[in-house]
N, C-alpha and C positions, 0 to 999 in steps of 0.2 A: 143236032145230029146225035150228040153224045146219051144226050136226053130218052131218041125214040131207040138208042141201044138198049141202053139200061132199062127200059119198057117193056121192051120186046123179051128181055132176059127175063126179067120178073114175073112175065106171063110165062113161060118156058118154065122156069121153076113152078109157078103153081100145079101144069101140067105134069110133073114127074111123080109116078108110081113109085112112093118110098119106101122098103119095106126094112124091117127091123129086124135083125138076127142073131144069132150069134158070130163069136171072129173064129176066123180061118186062117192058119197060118201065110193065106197068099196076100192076105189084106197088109200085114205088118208093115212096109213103105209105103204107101199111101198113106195110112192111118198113123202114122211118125209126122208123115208133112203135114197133115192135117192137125196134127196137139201142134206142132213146131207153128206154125203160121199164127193159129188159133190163140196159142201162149203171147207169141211177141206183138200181136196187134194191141196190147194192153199199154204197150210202154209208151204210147203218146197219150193216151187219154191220161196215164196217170201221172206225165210230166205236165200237163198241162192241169190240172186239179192239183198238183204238189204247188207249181206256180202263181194257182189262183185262192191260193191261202192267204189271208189279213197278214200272218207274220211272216213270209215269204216274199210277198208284196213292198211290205216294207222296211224288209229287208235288203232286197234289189235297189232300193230308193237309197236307201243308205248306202251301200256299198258305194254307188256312182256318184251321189253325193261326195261323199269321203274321198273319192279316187278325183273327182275333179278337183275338189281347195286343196291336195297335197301333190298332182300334176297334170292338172287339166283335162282336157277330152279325152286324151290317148288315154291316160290312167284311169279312167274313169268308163271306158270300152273294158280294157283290158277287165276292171274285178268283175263288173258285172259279168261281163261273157265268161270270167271264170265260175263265178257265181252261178250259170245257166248252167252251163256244161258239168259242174259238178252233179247238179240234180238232177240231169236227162242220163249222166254215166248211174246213177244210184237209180232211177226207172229204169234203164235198159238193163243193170245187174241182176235185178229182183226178177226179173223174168227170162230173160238169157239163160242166167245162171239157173236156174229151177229147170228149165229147158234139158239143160247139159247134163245136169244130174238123174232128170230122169229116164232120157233117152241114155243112160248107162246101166239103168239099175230096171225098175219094172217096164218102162216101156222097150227095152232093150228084147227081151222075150216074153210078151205078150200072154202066151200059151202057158207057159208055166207060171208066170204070175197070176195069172189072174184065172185059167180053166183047169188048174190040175188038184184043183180044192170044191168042191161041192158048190162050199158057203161062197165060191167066188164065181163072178162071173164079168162078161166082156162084150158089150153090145154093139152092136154097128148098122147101122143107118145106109143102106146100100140103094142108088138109081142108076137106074138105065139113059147118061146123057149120050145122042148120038151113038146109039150101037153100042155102046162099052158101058161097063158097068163102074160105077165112082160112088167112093165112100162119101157119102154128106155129113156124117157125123157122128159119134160116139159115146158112150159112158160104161166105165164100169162101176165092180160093186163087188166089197171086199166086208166078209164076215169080221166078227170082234168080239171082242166079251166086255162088259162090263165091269168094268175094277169096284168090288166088293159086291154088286148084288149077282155077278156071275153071270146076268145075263146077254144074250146073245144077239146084236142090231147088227144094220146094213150101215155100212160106208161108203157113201156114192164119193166116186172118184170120175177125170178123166172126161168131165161135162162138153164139149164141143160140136158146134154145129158152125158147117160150112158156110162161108156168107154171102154163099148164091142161095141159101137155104132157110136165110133169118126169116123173124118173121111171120111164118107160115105154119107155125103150130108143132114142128119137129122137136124142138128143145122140149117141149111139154110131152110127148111122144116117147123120147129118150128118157124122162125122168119118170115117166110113170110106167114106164117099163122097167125100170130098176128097181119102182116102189113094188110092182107086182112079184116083182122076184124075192123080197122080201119077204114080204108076205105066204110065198109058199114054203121059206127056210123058215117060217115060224117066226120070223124076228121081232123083237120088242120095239124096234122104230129102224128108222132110216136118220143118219147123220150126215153133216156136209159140213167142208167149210170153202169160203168164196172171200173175196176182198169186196172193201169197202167202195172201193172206185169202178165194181161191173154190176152196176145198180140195174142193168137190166134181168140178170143173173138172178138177183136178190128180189126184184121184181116177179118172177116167173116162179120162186120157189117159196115165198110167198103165198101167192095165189094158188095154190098146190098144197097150202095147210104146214109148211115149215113155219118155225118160230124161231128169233134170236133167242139162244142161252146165254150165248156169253160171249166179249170181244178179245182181242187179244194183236200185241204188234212182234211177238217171238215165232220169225220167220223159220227159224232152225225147228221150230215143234209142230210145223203144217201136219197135223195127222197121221202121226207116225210115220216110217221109213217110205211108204206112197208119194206121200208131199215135201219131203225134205230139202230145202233149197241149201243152195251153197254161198247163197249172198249173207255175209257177215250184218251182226244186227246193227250195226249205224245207218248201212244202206237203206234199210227197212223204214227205220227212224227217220233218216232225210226223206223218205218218200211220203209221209204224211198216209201211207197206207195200213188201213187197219183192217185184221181177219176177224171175218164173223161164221163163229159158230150157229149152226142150223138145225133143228131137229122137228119131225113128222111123225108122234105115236100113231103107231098102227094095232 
């Protein structure tokens, strides 16, 4: 039953007329729930990749180990479950907390962030489900200069697709509509950065003609004040999660 839902749904998605446009100040709560949802569905995949690391692994082994010869079962529940819960609270912080800070700061006013500047821009992925019109998905794309040759790229930011919406060619749709707008600012490329653990992500931008430059686990420097998280760098570090930088000459 649950099966010929999820069927049905999936055809219904393929069926939606999606069209890309610009944001409008009425979009602004939808498109919040939409980063917000978007954002925290990472915190399980990346506790479970943090826990399916060799030294993590056997780290957990030890612990319970250790906690059984100095008091048995009970002790030996207790580290490891402490042991769990310390690294699903350091997954849920690194995205929670990135959440919070920027639903304060850019995505807090939309319009000014990202449409009161030429070089900036703010995309959204609009359909028609059932009479009403719903955001599927998003990206924006924040001008920059280049520190010492001066020149002038795109910074794709803000990547999200709905996940009644995966899938179906949208994420590619969203991104090459950013790449296009690039391209009319004259820009020398388009940059990104994404985590190690949305290998789908990394996948799609890929195949799209991005190349890693360079990696990096300094949460506090996500791409200037855009990405800024507020999760303190050990969280980062316990999460086995690492940023990879992206870039597409145009």
């Amino acid at each position: 039953m649950l099966e010929g839902k999820k069927k049905s749904r999936d055809v219904e998605c393929k069926q939606l007329h999606v069209v890309i446009r610009r944001f409008r100040p009425s979009d602004g709560d939808a498109i919040r729930v939409l980063f917000r949802d978007g954002i925290e569905e990472h915190i399980n995949p990346t506790f479970t990749h943090a826990m399916s690391q060799p030294l993590y692994m056997g780290l957990s082994l030890l612990l319970c180990v250790g906690g059984y010869l100095l008091g048995g079962w009970v002790l030996a529940a207790c580290t490891g479950g402490a042991w769990l819960a310390l690294v699903y609270y350091c997954s849920y912080e690194l995205y929670a907390g990135y959440v919070k800070a920027r639903l304060r700061t850019d995505m807090r006013d939309i319009q000014r962030s990202y449409l009161s500047d030429p070089d900036n821009s703010f995309f959204v992925a609009e359909a028609e489900v059932d009479g009403r019109s719903e955001c599927m998905g998003m990206v924006a794309v924040a001008g920059k200069t280049e520190p010492g040759s001066g020149q002038r790229y795109g910074e794709l930011f803000r990547m999200n697709v709905s996940s009644a919406c995966r899938r179906e060619g949208l994420g590619y749709r969203l991104a090459q509509t950013a790449i296009d707008f690039c391209k009319e600012r004259g820009f020398s490329k388009v940059a990104l950065e994404t985590t190690s653990t949305q290998r789908a992500a990394v996948a799609l931008y890929e195949k799209m003609g991005f190349t890693l430059t360079h990696t990096h686990t300094h949460s506090h420097t996500l791409t200037h004040t855009h990405t800024t998280t507020e999760s303190p760098q050990w969280v980062t570090n316990l999460t086995r999660v690492t940023i990879l930088r992206m870039e597409k000459p145009l």
